[in-house]
C-alpha positions in Angstrom: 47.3 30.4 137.3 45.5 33.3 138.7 42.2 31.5 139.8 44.8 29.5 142.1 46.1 32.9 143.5 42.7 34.0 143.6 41.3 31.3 145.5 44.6 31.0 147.8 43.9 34.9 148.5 40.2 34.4 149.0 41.3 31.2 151.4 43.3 33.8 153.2 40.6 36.4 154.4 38.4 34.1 154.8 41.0 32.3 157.6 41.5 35.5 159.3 38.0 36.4 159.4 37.5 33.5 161.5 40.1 33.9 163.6 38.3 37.5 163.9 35.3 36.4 164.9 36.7 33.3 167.2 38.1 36.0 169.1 35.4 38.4 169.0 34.4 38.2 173.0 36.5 41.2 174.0 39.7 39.3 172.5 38.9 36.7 174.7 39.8 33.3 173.0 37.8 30.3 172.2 38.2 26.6 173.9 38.8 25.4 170.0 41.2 28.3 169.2 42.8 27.6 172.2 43.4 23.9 171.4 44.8 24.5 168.0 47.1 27.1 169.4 48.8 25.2 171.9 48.6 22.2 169.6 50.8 24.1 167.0 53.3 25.7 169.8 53.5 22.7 171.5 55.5 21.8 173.8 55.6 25.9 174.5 52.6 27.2 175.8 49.8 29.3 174.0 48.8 32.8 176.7 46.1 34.6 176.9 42.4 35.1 178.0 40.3 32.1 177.7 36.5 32.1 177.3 34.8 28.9 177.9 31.3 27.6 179.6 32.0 25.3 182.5 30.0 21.9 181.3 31.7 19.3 184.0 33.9 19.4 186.5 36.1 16.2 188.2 39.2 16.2 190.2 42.4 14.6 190.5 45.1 14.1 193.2 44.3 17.8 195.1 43.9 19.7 191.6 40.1 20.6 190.5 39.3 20.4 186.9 37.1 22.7 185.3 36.2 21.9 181.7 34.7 23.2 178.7 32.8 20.1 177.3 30.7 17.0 179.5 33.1 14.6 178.3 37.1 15.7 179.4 38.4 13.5 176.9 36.6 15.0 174.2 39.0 16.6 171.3 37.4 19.7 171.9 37.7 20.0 175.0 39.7 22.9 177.6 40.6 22.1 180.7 41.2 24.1 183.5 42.9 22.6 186.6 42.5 24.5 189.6 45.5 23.7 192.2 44.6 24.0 195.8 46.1 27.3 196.8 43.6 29.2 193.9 41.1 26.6 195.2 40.8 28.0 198.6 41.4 31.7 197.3 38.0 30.8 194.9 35.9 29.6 197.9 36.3 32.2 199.9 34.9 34.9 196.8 32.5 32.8 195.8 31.2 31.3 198.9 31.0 28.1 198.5 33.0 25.1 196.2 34.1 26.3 192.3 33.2 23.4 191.0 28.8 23.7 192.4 29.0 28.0 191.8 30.5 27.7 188.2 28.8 24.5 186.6 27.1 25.9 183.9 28.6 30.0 184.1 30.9 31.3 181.4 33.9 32.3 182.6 37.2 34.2 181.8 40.8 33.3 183.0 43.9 34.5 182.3 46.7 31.7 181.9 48.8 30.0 179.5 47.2 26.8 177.1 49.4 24.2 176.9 49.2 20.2 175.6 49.4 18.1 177.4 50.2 13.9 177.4 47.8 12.0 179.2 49.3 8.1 178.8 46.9 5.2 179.0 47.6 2.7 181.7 46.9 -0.7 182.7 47.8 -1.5 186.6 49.4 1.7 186.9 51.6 1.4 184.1 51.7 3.1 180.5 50.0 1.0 178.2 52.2 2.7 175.5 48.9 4.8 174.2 48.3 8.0 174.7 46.2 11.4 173.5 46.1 14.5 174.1 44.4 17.4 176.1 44.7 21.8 176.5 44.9 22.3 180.2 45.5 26.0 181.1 46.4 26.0 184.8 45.2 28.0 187.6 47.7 29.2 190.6 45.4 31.9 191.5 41.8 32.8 192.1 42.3 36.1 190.9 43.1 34.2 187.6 39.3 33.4 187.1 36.2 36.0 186.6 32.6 34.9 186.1 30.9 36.6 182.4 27.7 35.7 183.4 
């Protein structure tokens, strides 16, 4: 009986301590710790600052996606979609599109993580199949800073 409360103990600290060191970038959290956040508050939303390395970057109606891993279907992976407004506001700071200045940069925003459905379809229609992906979106320009 008290190796299991010493192991469930031991299981403890040694959870926080990764959740310690996940967020160990000025408190600045993790695409992964991100994902598993707004995973478990789902369909409520997960805020904070978000840390992630831009790796690809696509778009989608007038919304720019920014994401955290080459493949944006990828478990693992954080997306951030850039609406137009923040688009424009990011252009004019950095001088040129997001999507060509950041490829590659780490970079900070300040948002809310959130799951989100993405249905499979088949002529435009839901296939009844579906996943899931952590988008954190971006109304503003001043939402997203450069590390690097």
């Amino acid at each position: 009986m008290k190796a299991a409360a010493l192991t469930t103990g031991l299981l403890g600290v040694l959870a926080l301590a990764g959740c310690a060191t996940a967020r160990s970038q000025g408190d600045a959290i993790p695409p992964m710790l991100a994902i598993e956040r707004a995973a478990g508050l789902a369909p409520g939303g997960y805020p904070g600052t978000f840390v992630m390395t831009v790796r690809a970057s696509g778009r989608q109606g007038s919304s720019l996606y920014l994401n955290s891993e080459s493949d944006y279907r990828d478990p693992r992976n954080l997306s951030l979609e850039v609406r137009p407004v923040a688009q424009a506001q990011l252009e004019s700071r950095l001088g040129a599109p997001a999507e060509t200045v950041l490829q590659g940069r780490t970079i900070r925003v300040d948002g809310e993580a959130r799951r989100v459905r993405i249905d499979f379809t088949v002529g435009g229609r839901p296939t009844g199949k579906y996943y899931y992906q952590t988008h954190v979106v971006i109304e503003r320009g001043e939402q997203l800073r450069s590390v690097d």
